[in-house]
Legacy VTK file of the C-alpha trace (Angstrom):
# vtk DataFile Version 3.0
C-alpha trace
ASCII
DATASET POLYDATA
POINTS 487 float
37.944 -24.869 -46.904
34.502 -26.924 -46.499
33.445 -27.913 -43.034
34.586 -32.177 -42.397
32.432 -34.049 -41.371
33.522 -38.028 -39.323
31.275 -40.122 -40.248
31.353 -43.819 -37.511
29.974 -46.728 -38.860
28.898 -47.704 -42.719
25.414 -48.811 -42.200
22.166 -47.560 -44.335
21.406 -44.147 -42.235
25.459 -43.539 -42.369
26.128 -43.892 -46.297
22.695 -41.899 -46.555
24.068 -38.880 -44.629
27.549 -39.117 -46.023
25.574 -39.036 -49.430
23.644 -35.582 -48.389
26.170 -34.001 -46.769
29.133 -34.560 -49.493
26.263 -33.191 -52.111
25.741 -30.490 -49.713
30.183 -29.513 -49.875
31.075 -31.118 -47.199
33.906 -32.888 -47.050
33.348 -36.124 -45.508
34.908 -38.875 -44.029
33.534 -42.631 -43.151
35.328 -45.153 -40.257
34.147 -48.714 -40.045
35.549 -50.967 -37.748
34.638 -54.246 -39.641
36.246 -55.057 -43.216
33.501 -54.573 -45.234
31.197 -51.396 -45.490
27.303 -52.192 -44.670
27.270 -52.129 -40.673
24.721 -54.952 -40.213
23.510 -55.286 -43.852
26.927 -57.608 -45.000
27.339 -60.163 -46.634
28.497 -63.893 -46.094
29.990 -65.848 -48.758
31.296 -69.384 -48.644
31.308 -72.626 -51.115
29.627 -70.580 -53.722
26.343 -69.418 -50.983
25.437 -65.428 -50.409
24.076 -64.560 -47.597
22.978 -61.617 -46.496
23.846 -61.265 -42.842
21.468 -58.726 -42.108
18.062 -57.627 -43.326
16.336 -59.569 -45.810
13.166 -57.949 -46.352
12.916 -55.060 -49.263
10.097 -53.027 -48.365
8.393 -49.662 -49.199
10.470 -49.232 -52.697
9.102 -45.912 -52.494
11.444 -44.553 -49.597
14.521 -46.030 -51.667
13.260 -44.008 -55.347
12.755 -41.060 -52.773
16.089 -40.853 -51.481
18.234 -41.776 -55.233
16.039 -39.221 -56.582
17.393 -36.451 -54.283
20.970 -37.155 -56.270
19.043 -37.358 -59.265
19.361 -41.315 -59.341
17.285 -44.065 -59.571
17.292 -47.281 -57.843
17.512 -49.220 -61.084
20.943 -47.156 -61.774
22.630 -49.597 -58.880
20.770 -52.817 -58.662
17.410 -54.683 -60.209
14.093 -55.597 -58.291
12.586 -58.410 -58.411
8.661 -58.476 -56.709
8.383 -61.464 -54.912
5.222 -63.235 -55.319
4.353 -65.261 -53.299
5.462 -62.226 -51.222
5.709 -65.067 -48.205
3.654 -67.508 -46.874
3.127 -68.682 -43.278
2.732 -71.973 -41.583
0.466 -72.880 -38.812
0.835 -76.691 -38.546
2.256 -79.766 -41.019
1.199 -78.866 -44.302
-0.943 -75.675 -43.119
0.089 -72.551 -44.343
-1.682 -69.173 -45.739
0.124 -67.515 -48.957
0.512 -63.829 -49.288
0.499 -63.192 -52.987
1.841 -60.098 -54.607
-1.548 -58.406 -54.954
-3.998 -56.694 -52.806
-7.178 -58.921 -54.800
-5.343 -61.846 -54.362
-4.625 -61.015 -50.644
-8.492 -60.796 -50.212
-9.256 -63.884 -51.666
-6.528 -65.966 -49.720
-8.881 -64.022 -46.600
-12.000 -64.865 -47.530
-11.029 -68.583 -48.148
-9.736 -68.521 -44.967
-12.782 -66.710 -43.437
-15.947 -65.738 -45.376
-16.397 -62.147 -45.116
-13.253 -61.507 -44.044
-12.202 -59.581 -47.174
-14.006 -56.433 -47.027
-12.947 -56.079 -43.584
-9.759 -56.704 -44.998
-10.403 -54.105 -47.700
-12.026 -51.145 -44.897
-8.673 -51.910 -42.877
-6.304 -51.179 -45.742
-8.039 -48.014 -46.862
-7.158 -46.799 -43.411
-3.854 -48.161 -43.341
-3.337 -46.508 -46.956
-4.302 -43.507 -44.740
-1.770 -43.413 -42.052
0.970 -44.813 -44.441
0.216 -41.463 -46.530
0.400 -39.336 -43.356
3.492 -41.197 -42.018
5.943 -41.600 -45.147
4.917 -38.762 -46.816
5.312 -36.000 -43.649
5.744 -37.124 -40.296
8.854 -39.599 -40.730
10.545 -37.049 -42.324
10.671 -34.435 -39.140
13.863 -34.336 -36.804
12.164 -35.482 -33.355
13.318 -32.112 -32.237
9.954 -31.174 -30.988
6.555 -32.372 -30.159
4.693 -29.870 -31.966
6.046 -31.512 -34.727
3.371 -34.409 -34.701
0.442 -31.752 -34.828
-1.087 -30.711 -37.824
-4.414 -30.568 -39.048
-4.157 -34.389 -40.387
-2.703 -35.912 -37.180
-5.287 -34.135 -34.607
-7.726 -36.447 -36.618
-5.763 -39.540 -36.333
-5.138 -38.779 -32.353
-6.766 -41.852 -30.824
-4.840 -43.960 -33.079
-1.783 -43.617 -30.903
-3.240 -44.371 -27.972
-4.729 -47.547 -29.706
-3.159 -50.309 -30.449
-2.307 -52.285 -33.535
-3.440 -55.357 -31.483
-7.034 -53.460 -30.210
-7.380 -52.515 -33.393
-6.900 -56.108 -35.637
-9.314 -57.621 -32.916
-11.884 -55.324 -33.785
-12.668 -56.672 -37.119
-10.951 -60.022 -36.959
-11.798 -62.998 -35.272
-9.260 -65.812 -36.752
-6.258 -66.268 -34.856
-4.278 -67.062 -38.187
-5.813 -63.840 -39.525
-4.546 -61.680 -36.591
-1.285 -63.125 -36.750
-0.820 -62.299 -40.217
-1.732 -58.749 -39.656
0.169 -58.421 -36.979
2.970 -59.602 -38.421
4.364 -56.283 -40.283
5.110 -54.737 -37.106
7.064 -56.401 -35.653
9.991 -54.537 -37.926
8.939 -51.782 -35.655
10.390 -53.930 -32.837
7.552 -54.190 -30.130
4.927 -56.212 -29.159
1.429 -55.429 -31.364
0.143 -54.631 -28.090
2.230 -52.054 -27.382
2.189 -50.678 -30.823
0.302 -47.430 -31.603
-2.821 -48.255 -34.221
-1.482 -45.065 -36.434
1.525 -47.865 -37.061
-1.006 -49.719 -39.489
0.637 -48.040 -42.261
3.236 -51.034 -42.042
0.124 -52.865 -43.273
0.165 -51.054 -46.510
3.669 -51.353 -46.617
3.338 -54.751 -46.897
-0.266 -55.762 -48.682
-0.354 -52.662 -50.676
3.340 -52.048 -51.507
4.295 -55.969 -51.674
7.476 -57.214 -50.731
10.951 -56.779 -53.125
14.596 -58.831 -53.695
17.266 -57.034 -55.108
19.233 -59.595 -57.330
22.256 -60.326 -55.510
20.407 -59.752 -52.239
20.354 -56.627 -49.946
24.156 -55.880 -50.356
23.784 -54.945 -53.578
21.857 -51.201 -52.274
24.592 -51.164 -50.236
26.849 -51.260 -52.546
24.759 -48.937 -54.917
24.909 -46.737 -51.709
28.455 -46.951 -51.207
29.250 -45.795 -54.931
26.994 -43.103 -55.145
28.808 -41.833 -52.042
32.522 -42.576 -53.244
30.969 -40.515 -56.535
30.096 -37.600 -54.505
33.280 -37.541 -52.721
32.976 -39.341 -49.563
36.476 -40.905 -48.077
35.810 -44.570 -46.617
38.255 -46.223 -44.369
37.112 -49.935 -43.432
39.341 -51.687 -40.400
39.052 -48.507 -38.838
37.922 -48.713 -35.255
37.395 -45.558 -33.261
38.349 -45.732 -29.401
37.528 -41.686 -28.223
35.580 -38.566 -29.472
37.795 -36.053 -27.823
35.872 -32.578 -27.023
37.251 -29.358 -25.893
34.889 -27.093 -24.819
32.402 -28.206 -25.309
33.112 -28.622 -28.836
33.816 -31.957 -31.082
37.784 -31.475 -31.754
38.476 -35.396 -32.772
38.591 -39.238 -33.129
40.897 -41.493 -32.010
40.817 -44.148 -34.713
43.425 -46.963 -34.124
45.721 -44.592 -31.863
45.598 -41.691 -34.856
43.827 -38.287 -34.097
41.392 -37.156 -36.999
40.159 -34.019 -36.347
36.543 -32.830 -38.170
34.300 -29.854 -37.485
31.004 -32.650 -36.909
31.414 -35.795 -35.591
28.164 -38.087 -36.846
28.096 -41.355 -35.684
26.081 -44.455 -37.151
27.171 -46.801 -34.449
25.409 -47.914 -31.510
23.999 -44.767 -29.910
24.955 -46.137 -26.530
28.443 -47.273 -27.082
29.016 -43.952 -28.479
28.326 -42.155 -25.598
30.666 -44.755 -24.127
33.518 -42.891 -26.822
33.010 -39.943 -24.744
34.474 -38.827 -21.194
31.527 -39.220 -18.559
30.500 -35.662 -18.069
29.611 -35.091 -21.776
27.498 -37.912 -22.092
23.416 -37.090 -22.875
22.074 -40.753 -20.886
22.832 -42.349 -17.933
23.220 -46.126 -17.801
19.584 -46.606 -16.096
18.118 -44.273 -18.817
18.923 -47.371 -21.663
17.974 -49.717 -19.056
14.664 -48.845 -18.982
14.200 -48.205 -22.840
12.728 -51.024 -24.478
14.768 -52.667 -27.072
13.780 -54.383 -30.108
14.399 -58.281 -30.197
18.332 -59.580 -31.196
18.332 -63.084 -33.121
19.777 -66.356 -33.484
20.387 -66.545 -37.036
21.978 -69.641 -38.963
23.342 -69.615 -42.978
23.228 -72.846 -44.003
24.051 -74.631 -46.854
21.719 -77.237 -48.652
23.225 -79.691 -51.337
19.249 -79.843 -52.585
16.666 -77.519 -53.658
14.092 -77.509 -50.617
9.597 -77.796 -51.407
7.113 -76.439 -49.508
8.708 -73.104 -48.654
8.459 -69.338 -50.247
11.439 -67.029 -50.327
10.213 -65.676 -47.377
8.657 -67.872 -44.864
7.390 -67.546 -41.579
6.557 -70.484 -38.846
3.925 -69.601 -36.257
2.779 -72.605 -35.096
3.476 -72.253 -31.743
1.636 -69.362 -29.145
3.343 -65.967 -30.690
2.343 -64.598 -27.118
4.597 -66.746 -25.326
7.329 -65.917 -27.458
6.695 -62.927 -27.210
6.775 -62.782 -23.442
9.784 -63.881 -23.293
11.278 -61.233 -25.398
9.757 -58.478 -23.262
8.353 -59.123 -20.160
10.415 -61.289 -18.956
13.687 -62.406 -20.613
15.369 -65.689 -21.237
15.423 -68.132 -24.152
12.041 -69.087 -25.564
10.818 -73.050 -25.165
9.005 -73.397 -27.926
10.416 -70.222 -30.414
8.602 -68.963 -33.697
11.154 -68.722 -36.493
11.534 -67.218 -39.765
13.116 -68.616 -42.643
14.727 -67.119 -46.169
15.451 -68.881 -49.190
17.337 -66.020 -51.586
18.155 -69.111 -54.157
14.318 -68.954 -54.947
14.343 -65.984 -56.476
18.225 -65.545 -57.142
20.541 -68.048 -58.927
23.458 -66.143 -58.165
22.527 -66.908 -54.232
23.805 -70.734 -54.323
25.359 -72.992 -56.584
23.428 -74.957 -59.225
20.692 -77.352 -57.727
21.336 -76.370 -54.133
19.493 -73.683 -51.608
21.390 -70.896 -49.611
18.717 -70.907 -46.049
18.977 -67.941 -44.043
16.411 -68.737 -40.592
15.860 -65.742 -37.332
14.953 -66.774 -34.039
14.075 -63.529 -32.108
15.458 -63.229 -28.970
15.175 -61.098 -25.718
18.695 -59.135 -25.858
21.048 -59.500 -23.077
20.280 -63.128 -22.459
22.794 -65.297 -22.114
24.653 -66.751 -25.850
26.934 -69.738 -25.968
27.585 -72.536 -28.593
25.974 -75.085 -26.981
22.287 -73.415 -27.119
22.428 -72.410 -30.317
23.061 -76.151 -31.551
20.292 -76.812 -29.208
18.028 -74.240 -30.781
19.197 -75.311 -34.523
17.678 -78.891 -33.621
14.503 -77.542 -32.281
13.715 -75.599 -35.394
15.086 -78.144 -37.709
12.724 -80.565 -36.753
9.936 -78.368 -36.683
11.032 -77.373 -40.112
10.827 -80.880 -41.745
7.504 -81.747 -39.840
5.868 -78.330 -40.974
7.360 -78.684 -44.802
7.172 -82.683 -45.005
10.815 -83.089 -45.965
14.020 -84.433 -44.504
16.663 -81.581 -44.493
19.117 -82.586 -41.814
20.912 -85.008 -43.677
21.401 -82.289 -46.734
23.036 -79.786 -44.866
26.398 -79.247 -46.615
27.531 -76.343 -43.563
26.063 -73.833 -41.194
26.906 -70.680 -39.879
25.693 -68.862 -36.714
25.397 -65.460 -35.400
23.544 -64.600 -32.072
24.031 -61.908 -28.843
27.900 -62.055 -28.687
28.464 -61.187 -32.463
25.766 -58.564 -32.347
27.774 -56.925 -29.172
31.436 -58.069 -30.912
30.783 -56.701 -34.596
28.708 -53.738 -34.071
29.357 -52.657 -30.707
25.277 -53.274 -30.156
23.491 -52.327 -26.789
22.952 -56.176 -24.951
23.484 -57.439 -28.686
20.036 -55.889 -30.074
19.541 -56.336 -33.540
17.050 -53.972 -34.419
17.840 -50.644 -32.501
14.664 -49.220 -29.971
11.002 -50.578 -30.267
8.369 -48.489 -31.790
6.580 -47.658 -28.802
3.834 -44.776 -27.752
6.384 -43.573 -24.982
9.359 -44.475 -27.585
8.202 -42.274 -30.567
9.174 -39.266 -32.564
10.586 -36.795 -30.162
10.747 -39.080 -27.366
13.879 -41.067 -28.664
17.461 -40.552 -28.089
17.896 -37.275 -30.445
19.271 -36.868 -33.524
21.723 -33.739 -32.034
23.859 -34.286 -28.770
22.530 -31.464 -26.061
25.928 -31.547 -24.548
28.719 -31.329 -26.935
28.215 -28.979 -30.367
29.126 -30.518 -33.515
28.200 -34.242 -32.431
25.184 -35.665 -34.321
23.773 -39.367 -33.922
21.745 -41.357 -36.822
20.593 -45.172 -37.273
17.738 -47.037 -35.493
18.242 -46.270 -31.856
16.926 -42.272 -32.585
14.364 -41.217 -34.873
12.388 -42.419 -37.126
13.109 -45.735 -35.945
13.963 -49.394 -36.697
14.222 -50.965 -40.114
16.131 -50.102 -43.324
13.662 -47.158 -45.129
13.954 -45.213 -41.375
17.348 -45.233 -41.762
17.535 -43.846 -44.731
15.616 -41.212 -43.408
17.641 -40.968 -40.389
20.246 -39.792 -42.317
18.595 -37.802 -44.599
17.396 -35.923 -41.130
20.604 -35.673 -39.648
22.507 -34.029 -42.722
19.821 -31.374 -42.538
20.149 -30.532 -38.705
24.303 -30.668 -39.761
23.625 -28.312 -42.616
21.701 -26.180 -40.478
23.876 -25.601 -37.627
26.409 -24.958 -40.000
24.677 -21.557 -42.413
LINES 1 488
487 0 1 2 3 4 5 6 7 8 9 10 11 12 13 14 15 16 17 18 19 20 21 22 23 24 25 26 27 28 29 30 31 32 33 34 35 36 37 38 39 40 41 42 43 44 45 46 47 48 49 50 51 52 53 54 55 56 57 58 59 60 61 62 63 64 65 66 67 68 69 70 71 72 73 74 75 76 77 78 79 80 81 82 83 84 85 86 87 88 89 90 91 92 93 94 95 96 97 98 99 100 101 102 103 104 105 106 107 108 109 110 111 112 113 114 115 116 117 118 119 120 121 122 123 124 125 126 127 128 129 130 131 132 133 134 135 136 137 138 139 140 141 142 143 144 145 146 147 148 149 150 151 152 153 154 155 156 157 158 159 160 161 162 163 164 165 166 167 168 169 170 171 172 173 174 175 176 177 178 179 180 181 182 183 184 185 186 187 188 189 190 191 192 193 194 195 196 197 198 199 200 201 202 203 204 205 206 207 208 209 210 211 212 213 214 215 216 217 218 219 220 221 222 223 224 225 226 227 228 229 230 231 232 233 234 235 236 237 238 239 240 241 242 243 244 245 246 247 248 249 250 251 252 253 254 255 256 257 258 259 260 261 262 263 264 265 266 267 268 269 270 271 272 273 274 275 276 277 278 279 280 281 282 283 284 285 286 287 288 289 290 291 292 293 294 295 296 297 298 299 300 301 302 303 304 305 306 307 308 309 310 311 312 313 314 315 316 317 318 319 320 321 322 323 324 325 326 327 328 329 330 331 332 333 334 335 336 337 338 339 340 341 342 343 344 345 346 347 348 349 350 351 352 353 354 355 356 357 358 359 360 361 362 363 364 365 366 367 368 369 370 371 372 373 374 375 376 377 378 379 380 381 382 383 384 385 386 387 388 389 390 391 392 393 394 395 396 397 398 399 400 401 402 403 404 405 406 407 408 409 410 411 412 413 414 415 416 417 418 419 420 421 422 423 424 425 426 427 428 429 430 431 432 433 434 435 436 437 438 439 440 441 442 443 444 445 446 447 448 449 450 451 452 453 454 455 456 457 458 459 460 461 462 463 464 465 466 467 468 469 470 471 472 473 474 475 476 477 478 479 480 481 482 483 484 485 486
């Protein structure tokens, strides 16, 4: 008989694993607590508007063509890209905002209007951020965080001072506009810290996004999911949705079961895509890897306020993807990080799927998806986020130079509490653990449990990190350590 393999949670790095280790003979088995299978990517629908409820941003195609090629798929075989251009633009004040177009040249020129001479710094920059993004995506992402010697080869010991640089240092070196910076700086954030506290070698995100340019798959980001999800059922993978596990039960030392709604399933490997904290939680005390002032003292990526809201119009002055910095991003971000509580004056992000998409809202109206980032673990009630809705409502229609309030057909929230309710998530993070120096590679929460054989953890709190290409990686990873224990 072939070795099971449990499978918690449905995300990205889960269906990736289950993918890999059903091709591999496994026979494997996926529980999801919520109805649907996606973990955060799902999907919203009401009156005729799709949201997606989680990411929104389709980058670095060539992490997606990597993985469907190892089952001798394409991307194209489960959903269509579209590339976005403009890829987003960004406001800094009424009627002030910089476009990012869909092209490096173009890129350059929107710099150099901006700030003469500013484009072949622009151009020096990207060469090395072509650089890194070579090293990084083509090698180093793809190692297990088992070991440090893992980050040292030949190409790497070049690129040393780069981690102990920052993205921040490193922008401020050749840039002087404070628009400029921002927009540089922007792309790391998926990485979930501050630029300051990001390693320079993380430039590659640059490439990712100037070089690479930014993607919507028709139908929106549930549709790889649910590309995902078939090629999985294809290869054999059980999934049971509405299936909440309450214990991994261990015998010595050794997975033996889950306890998913009062029924035992035993399996060889346990793997779980769920929170990596409240996972531990699953376990009895004495078989758990991280004490509660070990995630403490780990620094988190931001959670969100997020709204879906309805429009009966189609909206001007705003890009699929658009981004509001007109208010001190170090403030913000200050209150994220150093010291936590709701912002006063928040930056805010806004998508607009029915740009691109038809199928995203009815005929002559706009589906508006808008991200406040927040410090998780601050407190989340009803009452601030209508008071935070105002705030960036009326920043919206100063910024854009329409009236929107009086157009909004419905609205949907989601903040901390949903973040903690749906997904089980550590103070209601959104994005897993920040990309830090002391929070990279092998120094995140590993992949395989040191204290209980057969139990395996993948998504954004362990390695490589945040974001939706990691995870796929993450679970390409983890199905290798799984098949490895297992020759």
């Amino acid at each position: 008989m072939p070795a099971s393999v449990a499978i918690i949670g449905s995300g990205f790095s889960s269906l990736a694993a289950s993918a890999y280790l059903a091709k591999a003979g496994y026979d494997v088995s996926i529980y999801e607590k919520n109805s649907t299978v996606g973990g955060r990517a799902r999907q919203l629908k009401r009156d005729g508007f799709v949201f997606d409820i989680g990411p929104t941003w389709y980058w670095m195609p060539d992490v997606f063509e990597r993985f469907f090629s190892d089952f001798d798929k394409k991307p194209s075989d489960y959903y269509d890209l579209i590339k976005l251009n403009p890829a987003y633009s960004v406001y800094f004040g009424p009627g002030d905002a910089i476009t990012i177009e869909d092209s490096l040249e173009k890129i350059c020129r929107a710099f150099e209007a901006e700030e003469p001479g500013s484009s072949e710094k622009l151009k020096a920059f990207m060469a090395e951020a072509l650089d890194n993004y070579n090293i990084a995506i083509k090698d180093l992402v793809y190692r297990p965080g088992v070991s440090p010697l893992e980050l040292v080869t030949p190409v790497t010991m070049k690129k040393l001072g780069q981690f102990f640089s920052t993205i921040s240092k490193e922008v401020r070196k050749e840039f002087d506009n404070p628009r400029l910076v921002s927009i540089l700086e922007f792309p790391v954030l998926f990485l979930g810290a501050k630029p300051s506290n990001t390693p320079a070698f993380y430039s590659f995100m640059n490439y990712a996004d100037f070089g690479l340019g930014t993607f919507h798959p028709k139908d929106g980001m549930y549709s790889v999911i649910q590309g995902m999800e078939q090629l999985a059922r294809d290869l054999g993978v059980m999934i049971h949705t509405e299936a909440a596990v309450q214990k991994i039960t261990v015998t010595g030392k050794q997975v033996k079961n889950l306890l998913v709604d009062g029924k035992e399933i035993e399996a060889d490997y346990i793997l779980s895509g769920a929170d990596y904290h409240h996972t531990e939680q699953l376990l009895d005390p004495g078989y758990r890897q991280y004490s509660e002032s070990y995630w403490d003292k780990k620094v988190f990526a931001p959670s969100a306020l997020l709204f879906y809201v309805g429009f009966d119009k189609k909206l001007e002055n705003v890009d699929h993807h658009t981004l509001f910095f007109d208010v001190p991003f170090e403030e913000h971000a200050r209150v994220i990080y150093d010291d936590p509580h709701w912002p006063e004056k928040p930056l805010f992000y806004a998508s607009f799927p029915s740009k691109t998409d038809d199928s995203c809202a009815p005929v002559g109206k706009e589906a508006g998806i808008f991200l406040i980032p927040l410090a998780p673990g601050i407190e989340d009630d009803e009452s601030i986020r209508e008071e935070y809705f105002d705030k960036i409502m009326t920043r919206f229609e100063d910024l854009t130079g329409q009236q929107v309030k009086n157009s909004i057909i419905f609205k949907e929230s989601f903040c901390i509490n949903d973040f903690i309710k749906d997904y089980n998530s550590y103070k209601g993070n959104a994005y897993g653990l920040a990309n830090t120096l002391l929070q990279t590679a092998f120094l995140r929460p590993k992949l395989k449990s040191k204290k209980v054989k057969g139990l395996y953890f993948t998504g954004q709190l362990t390695v490589p990190g945040p974001g939706v290409p990691p995870s796929l990686i993450s679970g390409k990873l983890v199905a290798s350590l799984i098949q490895k224990e297992s020759a």
